[in-house]
Biopython code that builds the backbone (N, CA, C, O; Angstrom):
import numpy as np
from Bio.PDB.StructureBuilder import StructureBuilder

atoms = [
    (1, "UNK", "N", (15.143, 14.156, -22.878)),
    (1, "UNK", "CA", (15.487, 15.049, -23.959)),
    (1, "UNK", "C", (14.292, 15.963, -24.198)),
    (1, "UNK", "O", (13.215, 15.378, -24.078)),
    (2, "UNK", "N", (14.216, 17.323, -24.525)),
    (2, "UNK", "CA", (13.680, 18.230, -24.642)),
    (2, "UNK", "C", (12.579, 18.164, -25.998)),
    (2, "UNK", "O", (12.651, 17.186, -26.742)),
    (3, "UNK", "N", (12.055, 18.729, -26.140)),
    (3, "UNK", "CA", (11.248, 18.833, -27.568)),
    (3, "UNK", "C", (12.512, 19.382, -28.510)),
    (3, "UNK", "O", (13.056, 18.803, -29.450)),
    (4, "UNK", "N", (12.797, 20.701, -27.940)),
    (4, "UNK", "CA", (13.477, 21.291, -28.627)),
    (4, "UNK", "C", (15.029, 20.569, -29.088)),
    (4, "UNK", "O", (15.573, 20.513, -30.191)),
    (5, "UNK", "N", (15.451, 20.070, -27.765)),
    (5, "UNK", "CA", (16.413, 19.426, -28.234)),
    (5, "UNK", "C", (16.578, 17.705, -29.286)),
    (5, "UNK", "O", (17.455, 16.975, -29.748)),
    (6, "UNK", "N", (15.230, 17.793, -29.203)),
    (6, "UNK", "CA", (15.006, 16.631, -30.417)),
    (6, "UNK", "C", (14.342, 16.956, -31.408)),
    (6, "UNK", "O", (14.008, 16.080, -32.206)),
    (7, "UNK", "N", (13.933, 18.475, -31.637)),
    (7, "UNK", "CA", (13.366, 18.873, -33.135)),
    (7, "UNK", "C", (14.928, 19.273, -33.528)),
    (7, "UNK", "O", (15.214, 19.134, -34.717)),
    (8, "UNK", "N", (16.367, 19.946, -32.288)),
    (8, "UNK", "CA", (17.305, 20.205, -33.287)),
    (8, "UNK", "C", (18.203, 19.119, -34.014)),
    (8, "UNK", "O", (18.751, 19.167, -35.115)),
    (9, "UNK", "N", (18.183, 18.256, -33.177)),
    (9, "UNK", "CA", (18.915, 16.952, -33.742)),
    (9, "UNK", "C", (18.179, 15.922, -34.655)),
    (9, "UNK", "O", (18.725, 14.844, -34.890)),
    (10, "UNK", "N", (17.272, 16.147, -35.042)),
    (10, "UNK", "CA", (16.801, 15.807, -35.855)),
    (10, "UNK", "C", (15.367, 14.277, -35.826)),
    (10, "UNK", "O", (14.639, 13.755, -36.670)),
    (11, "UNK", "N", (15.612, 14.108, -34.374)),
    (11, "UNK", "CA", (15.299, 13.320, -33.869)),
    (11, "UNK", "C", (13.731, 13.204, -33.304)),
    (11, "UNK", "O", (13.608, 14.196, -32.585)),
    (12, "UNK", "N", (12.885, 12.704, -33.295)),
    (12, "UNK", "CA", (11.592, 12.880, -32.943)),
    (12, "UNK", "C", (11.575, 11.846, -31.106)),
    (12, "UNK", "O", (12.023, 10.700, -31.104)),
    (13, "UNK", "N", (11.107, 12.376, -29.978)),
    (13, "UNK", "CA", (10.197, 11.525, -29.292)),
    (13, "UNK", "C", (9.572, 11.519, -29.503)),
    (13, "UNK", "O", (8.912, 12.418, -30.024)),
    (14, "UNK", "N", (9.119, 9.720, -29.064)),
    (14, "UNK", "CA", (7.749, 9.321, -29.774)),
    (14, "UNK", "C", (6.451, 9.941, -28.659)),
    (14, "UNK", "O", (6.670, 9.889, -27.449)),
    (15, "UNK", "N", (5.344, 10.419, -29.091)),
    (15, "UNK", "CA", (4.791, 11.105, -28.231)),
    (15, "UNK", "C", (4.166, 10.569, -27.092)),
    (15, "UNK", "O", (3.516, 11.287, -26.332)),
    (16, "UNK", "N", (4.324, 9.279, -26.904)),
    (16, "UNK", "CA", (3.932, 8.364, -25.331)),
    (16, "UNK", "C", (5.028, 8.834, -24.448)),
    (16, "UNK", "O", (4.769, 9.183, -23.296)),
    (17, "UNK", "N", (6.237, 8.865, -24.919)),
    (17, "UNK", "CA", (7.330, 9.132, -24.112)),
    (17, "UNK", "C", (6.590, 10.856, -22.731)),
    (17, "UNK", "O", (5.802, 11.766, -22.986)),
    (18, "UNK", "N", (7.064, 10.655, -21.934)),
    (18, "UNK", "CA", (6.806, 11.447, -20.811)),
    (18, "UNK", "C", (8.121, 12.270, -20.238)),
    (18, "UNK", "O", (9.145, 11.662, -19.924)),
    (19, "UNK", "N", (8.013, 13.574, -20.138)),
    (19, "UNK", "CA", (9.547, 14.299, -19.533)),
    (19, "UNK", "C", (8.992, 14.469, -17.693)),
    (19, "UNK", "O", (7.902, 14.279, -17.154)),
    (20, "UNK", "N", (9.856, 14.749, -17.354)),
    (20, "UNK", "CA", (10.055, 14.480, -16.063)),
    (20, "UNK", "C", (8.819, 15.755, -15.388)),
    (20, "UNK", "O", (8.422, 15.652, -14.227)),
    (21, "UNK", "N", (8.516, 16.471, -15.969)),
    (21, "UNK", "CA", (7.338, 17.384, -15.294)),
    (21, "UNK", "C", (5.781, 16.493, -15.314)),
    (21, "UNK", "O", (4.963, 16.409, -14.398)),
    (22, "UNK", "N", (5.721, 15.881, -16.707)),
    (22, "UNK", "CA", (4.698, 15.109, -16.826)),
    (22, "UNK", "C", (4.766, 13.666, -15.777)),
    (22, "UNK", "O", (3.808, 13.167, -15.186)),
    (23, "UNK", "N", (6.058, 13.241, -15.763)),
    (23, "UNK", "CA", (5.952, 12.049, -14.723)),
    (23, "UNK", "C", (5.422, 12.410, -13.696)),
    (23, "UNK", "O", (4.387, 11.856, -13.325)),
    (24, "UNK", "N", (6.128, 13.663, -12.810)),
    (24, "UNK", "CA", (5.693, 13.838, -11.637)),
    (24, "UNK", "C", (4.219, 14.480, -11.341)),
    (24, "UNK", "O", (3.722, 14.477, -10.215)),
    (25, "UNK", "N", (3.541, 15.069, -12.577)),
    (25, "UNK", "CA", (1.890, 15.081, -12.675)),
    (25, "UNK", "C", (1.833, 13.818, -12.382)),
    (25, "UNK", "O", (1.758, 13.508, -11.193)),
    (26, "UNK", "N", (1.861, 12.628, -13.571)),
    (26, "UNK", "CA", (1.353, 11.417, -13.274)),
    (26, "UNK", "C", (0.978, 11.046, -11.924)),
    (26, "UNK", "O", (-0.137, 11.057, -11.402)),
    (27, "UNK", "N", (2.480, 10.606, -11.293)),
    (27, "UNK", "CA", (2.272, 10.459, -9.948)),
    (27, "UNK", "C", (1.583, 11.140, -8.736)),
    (27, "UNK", "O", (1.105, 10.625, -7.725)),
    (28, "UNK", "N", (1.664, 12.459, -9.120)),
    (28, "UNK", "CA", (0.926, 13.420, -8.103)),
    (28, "UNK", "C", (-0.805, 12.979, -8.098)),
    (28, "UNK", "O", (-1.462, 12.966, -7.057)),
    (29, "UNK", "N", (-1.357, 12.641, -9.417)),
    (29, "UNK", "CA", (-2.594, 12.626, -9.676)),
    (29, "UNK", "C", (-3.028, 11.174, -8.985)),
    (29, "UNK", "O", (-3.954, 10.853, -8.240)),
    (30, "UNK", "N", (-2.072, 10.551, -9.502)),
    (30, "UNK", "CA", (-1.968, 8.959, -8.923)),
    (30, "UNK", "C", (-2.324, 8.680, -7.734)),
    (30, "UNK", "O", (-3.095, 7.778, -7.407)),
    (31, "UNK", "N", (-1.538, 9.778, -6.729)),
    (31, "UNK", "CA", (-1.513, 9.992, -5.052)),
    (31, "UNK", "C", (-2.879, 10.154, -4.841)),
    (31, "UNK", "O", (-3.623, 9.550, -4.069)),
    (32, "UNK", "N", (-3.127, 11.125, -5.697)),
    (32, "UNK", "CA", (-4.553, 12.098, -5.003)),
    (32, "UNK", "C", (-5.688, 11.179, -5.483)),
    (32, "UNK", "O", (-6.660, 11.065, -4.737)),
    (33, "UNK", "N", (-5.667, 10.434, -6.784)),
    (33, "UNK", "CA", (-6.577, 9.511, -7.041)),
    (33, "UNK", "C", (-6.703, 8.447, -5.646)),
    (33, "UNK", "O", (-7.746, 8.296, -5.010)),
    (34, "UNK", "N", (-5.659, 7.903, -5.404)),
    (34, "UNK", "CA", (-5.698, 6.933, -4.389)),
    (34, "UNK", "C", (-5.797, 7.352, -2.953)),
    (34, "UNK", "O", (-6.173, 6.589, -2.064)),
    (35, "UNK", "N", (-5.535, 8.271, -2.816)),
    (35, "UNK", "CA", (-6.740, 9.823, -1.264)),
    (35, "UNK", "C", (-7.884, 8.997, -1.782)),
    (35, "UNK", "O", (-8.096, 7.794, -1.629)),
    (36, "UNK", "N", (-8.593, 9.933, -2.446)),
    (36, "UNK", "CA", (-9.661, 10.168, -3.139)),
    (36, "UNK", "C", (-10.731, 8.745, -2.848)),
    (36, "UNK", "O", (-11.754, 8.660, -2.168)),
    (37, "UNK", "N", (-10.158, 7.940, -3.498)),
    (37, "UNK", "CA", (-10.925, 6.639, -2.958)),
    (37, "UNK", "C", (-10.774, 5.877, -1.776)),
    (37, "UNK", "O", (-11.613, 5.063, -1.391)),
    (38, "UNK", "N", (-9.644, 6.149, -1.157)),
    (38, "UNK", "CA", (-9.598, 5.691, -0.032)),
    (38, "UNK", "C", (-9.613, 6.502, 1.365)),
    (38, "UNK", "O", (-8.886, 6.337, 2.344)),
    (39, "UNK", "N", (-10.668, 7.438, 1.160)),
    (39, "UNK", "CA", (-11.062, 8.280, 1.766)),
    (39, "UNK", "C", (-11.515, 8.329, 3.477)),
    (39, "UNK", "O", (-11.328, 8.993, 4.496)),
    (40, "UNK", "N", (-12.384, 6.880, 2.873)),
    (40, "UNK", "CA", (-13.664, 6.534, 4.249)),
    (40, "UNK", "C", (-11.894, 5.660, 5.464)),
    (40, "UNK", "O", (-11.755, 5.277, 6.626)),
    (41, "UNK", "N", (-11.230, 5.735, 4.550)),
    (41, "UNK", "CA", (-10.144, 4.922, 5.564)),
    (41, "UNK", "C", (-9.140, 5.769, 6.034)),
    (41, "UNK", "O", (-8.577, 5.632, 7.121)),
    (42, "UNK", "N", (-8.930, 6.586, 5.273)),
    (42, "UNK", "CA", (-8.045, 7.742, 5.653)),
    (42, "UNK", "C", (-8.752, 8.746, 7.034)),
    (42, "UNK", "O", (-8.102, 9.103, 8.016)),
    (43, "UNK", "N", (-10.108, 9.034, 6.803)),
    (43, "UNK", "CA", (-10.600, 9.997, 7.895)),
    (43, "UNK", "C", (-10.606, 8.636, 9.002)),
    (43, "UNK", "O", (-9.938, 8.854, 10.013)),
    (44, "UNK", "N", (-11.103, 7.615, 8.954)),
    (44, "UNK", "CA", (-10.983, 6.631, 9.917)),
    (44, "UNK", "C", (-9.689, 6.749, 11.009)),
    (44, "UNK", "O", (-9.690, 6.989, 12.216)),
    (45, "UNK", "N", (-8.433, 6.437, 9.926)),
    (45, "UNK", "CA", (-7.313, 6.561, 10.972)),
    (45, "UNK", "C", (-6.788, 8.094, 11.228)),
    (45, "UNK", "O", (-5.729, 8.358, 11.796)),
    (46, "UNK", "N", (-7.708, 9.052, 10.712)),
    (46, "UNK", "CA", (-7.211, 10.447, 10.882)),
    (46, "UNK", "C", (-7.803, 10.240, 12.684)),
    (46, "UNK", "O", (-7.117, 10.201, 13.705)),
    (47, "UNK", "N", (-9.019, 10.157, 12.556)),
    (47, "UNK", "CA", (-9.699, 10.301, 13.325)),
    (47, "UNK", "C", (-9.475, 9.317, 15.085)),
    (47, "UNK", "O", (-9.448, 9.770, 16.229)),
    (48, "UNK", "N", (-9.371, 8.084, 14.648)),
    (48, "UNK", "CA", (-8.515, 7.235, 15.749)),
    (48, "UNK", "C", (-7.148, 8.265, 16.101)),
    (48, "UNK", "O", (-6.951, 8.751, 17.215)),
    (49, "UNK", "N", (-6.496, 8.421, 15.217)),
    (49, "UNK", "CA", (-5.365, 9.004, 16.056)),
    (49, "UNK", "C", (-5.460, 10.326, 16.698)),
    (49, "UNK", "O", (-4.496, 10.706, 17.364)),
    (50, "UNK", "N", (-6.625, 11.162, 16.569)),
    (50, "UNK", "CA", (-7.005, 12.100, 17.015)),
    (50, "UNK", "C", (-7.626, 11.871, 18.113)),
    (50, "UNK", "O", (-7.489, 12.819, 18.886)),
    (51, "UNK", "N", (-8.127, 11.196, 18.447)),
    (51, "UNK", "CA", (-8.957, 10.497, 19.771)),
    (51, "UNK", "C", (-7.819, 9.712, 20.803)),
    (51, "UNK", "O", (-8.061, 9.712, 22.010)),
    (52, "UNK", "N", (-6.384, 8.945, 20.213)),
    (52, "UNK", "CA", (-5.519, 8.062, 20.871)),
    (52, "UNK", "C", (-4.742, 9.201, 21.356)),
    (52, "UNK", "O", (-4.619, 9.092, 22.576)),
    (53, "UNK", "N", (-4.060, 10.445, 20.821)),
    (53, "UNK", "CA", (-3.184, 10.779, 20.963)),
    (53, "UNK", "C", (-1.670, 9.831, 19.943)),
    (53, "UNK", "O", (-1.467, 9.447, 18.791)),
    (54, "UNK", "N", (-1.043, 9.837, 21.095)),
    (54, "UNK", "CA", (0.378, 9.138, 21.596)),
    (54, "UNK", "C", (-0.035, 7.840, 20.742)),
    (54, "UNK", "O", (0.257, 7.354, 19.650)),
    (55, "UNK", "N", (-0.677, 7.612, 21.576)),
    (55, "UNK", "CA", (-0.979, 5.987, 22.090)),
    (55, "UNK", "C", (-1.839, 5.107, 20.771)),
    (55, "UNK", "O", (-2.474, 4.063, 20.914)),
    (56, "UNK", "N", (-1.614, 5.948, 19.380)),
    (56, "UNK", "CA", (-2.558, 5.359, 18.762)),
    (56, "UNK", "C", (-2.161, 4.472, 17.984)),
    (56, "UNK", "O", (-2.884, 3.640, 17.436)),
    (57, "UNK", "N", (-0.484, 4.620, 17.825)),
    (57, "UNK", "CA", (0.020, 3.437, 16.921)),
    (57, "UNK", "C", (-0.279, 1.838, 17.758)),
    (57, "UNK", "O", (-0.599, 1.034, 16.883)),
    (58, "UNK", "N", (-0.274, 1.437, 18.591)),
    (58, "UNK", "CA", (-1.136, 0.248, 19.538)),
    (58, "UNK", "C", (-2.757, 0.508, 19.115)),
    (58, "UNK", "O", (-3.487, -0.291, 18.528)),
    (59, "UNK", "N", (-2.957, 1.304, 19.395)),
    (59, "UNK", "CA", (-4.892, 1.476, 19.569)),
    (59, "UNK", "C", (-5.224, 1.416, 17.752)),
    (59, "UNK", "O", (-5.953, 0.514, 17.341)),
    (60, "UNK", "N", (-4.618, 2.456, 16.741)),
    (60, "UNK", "CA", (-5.254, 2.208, 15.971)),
    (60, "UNK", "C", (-4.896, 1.337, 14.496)),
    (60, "UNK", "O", (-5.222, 1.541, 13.326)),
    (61, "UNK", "N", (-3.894, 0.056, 15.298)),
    (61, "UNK", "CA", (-3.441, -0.624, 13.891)),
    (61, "UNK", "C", (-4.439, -1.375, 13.553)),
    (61, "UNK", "O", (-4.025, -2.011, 12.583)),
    (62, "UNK", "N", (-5.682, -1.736, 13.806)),
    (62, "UNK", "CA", (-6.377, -2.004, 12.638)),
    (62, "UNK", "C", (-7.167, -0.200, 11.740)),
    (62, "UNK", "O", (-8.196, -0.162, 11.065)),
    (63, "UNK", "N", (-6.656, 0.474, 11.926)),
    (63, "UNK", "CA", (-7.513, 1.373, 10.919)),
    (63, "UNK", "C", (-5.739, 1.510, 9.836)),
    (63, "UNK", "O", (-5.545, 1.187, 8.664)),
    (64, "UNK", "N", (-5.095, 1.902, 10.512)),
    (64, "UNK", "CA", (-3.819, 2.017, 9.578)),
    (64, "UNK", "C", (-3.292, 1.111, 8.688)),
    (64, "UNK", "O", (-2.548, 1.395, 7.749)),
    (65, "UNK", "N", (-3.752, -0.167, 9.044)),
    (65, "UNK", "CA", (-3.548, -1.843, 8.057)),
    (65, "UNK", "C", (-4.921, -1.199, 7.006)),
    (65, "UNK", "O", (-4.601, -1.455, 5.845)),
    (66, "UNK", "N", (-5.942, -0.658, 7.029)),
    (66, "UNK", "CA", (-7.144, -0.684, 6.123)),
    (66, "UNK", "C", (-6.818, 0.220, 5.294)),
    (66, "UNK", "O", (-7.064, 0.066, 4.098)),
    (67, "UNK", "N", (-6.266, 1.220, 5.717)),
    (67, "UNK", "CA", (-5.850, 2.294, 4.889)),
    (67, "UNK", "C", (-4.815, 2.161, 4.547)),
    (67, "UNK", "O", (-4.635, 3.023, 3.687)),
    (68, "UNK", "N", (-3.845, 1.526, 4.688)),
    (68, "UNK", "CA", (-2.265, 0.552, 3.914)),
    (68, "UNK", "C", (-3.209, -0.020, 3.093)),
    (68, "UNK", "O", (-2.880, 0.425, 1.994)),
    (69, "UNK", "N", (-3.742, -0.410, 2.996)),
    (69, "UNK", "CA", (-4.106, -1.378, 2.348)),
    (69, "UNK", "C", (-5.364, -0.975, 1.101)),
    (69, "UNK", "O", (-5.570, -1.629, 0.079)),
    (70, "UNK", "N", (-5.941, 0.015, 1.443)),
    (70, "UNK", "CA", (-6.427, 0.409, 0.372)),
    (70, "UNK", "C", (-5.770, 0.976, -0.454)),
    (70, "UNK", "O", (-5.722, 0.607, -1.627)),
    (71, "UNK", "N", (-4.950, 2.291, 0.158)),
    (71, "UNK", "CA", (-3.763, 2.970, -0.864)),
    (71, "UNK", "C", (-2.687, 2.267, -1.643)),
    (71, "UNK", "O", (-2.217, 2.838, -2.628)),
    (72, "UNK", "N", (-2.306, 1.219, -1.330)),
    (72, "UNK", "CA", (-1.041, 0.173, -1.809)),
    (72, "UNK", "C", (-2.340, -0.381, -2.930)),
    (72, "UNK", "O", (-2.015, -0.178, -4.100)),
    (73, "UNK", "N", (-3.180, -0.776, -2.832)),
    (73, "UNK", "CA", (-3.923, -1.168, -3.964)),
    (73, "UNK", "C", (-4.443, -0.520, -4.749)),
    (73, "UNK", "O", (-5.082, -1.249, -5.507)),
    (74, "UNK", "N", (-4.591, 1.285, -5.195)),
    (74, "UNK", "CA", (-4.262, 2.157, -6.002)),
    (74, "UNK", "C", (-3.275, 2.663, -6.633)),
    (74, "UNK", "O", (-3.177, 3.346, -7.652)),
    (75, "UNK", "N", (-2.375, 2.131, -5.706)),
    (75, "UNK", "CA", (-1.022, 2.888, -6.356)),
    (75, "UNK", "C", (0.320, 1.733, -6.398)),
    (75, "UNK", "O", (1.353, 1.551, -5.754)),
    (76, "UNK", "N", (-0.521, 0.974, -7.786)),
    (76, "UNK", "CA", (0.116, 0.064, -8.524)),
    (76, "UNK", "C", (0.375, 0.358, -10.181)),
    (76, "UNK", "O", (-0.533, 0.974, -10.739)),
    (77, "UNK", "N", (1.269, 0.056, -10.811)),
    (77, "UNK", "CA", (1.459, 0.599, -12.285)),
    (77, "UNK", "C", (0.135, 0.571, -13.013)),
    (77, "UNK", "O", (-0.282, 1.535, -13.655)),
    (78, "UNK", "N", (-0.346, -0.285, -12.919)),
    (78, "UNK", "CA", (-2.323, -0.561, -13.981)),
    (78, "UNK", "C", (-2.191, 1.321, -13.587)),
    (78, "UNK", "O", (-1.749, 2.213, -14.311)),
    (79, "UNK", "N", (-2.934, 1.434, -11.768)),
    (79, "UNK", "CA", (-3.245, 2.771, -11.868)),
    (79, "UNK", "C", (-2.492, 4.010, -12.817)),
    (79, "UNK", "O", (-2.963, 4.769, -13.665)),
    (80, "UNK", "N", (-1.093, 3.843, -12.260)),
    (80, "UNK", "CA", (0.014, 4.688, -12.994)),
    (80, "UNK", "C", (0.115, 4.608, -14.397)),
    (80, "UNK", "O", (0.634, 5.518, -15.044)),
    (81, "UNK", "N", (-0.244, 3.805, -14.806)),
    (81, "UNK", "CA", (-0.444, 3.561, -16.593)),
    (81, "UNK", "C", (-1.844, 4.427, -17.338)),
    (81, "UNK", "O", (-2.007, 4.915, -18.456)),
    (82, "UNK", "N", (-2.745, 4.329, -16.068)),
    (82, "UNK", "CA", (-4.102, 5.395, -16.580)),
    (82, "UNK", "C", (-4.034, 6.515, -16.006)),
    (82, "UNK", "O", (-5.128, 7.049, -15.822)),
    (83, "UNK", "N", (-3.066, 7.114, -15.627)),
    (83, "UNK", "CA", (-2.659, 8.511, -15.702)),
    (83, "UNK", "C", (-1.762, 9.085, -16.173)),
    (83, "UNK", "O", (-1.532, 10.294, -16.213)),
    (84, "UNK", "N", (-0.797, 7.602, -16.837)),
    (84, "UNK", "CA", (-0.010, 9.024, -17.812)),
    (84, "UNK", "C", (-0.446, 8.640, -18.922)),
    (84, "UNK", "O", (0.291, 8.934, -19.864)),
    (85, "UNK", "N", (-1.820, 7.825, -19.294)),
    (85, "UNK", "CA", (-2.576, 8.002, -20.488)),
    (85, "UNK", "C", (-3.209, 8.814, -20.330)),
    (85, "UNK", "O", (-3.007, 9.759, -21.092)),
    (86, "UNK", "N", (-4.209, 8.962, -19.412)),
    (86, "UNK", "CA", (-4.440, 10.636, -19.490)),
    (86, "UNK", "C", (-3.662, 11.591, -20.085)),
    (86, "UNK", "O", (-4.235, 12.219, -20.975)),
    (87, "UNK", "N", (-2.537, 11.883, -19.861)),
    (87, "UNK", "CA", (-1.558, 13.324, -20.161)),
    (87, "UNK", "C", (-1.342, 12.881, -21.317)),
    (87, "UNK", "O", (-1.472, 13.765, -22.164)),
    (88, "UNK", "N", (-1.008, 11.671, -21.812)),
    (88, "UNK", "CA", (-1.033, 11.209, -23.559)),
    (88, "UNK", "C", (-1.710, 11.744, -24.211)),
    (88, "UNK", "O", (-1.179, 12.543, -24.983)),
    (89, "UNK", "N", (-2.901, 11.627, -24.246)),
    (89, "UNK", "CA", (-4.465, 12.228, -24.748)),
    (89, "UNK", "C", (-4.497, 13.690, -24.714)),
    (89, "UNK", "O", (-4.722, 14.467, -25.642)),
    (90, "UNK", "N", (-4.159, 14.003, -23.136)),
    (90, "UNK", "CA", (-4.059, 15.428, -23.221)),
    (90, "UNK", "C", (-2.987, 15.939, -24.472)),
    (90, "UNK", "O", (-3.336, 16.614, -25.440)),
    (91, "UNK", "N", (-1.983, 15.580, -24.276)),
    (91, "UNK", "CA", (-1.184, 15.799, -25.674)),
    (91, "UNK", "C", (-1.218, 15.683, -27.210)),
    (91, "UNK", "O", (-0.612, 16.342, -28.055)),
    (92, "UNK", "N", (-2.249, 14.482, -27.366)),
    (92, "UNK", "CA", (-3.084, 14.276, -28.775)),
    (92, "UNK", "C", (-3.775, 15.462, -28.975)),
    (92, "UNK", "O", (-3.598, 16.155, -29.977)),
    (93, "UNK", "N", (-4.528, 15.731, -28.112)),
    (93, "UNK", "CA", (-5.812, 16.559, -28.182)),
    (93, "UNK", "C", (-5.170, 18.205, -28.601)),
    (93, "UNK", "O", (-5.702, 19.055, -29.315)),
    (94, "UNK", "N", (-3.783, 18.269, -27.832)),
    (94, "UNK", "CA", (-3.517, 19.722, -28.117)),
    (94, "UNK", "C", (-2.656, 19.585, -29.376)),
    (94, "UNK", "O", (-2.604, 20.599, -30.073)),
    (95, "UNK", "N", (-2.024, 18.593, -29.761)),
    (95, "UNK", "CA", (-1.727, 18.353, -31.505)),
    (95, "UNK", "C", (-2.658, 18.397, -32.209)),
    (95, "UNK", "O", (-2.437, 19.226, -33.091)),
    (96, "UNK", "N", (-3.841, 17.839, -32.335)),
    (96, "UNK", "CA", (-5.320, 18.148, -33.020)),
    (96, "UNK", "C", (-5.305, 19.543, -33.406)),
    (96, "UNK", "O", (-5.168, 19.978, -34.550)),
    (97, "UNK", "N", (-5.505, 20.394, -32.016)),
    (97, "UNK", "CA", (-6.500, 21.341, -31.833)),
    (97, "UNK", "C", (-4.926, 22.231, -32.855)),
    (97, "UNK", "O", (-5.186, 22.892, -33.861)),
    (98, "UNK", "N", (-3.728, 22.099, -32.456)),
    (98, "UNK", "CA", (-2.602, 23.052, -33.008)),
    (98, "UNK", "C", (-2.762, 22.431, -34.706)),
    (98, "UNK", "O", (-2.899, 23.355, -35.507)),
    (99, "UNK", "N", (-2.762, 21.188, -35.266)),
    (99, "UNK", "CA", (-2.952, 20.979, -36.614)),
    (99, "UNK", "C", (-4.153, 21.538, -37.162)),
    (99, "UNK", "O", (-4.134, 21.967, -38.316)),
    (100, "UNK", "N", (-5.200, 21.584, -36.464)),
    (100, "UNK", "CA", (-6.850, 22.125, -37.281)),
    (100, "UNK", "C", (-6.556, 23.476, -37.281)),
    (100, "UNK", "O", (-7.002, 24.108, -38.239)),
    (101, "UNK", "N", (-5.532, 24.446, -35.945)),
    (101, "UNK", "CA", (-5.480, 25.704, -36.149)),
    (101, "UNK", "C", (-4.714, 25.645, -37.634)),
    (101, "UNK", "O", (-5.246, 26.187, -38.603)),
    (102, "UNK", "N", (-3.496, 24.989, -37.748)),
    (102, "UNK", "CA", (-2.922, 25.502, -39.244)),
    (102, "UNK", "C", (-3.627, 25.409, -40.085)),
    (102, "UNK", "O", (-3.650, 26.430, -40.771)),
    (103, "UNK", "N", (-4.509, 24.357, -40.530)),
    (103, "UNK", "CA", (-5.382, 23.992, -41.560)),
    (103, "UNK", "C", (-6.765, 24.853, -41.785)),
    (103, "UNK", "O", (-7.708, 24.817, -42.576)),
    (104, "UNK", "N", (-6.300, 25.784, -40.459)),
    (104, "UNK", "CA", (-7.829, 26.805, -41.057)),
    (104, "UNK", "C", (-7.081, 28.208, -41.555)),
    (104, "UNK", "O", (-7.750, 29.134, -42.016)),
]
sb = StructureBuilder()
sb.init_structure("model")
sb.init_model(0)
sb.init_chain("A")
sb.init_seg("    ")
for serial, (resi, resn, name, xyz) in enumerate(atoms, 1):
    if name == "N":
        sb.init_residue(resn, " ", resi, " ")
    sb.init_atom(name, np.array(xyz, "f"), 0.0, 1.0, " ", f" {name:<3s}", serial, name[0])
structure = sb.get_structure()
């Protein structure tokens, strides 16, 4: 439901609630958080399979199990829960900053 369509019905979301543009931030950030740290494993099997060719799903399943395995352990709800608290906050912060504008 919309902002708008719950300021007309009279109805408030509560502001944890997330609309579907903010979910898919969440997750996007989520992704790139879990790149991000699992970096040294990602260029690893970039790099094996650049050297195997073809032939690298045989040659490089131990780099592709390390990097499964780091990313599957970022991108579990804990993670997903501290990024759409992030955008929460972000949303506090711009209610703040829009209430102190009226109040001045």
């Amino acid at each position: 439901m919309s902002e708008q369509a719950a300021s007309e019905s009279g109805r408030r979301v509560p502001l944890w609630v997330l609309n579907a543009r903010e979910e898919k931030e969440a997750r996007t950030n989520l992704k790139n958080m879990a790149y991000k740290n699992c970096d040294e494993y990602v260029k690893a099997m970039a790099d094996c399979a650049k050297q195997n060719g073809l032939k690298c799903f045989p040659a490089c399943d131990q780099q592709r199990a390390d990097m499964r395995q780091c990313l599957l352990f970022y991108q579990t709800d804990h993670y997903l829960d501290v990024e759409r608290d992030k955008i929460v906050q972000k949303r506090i912060a711009r209610l703040e900053e829009m209430v102190n504008k009226q109040k001045s």
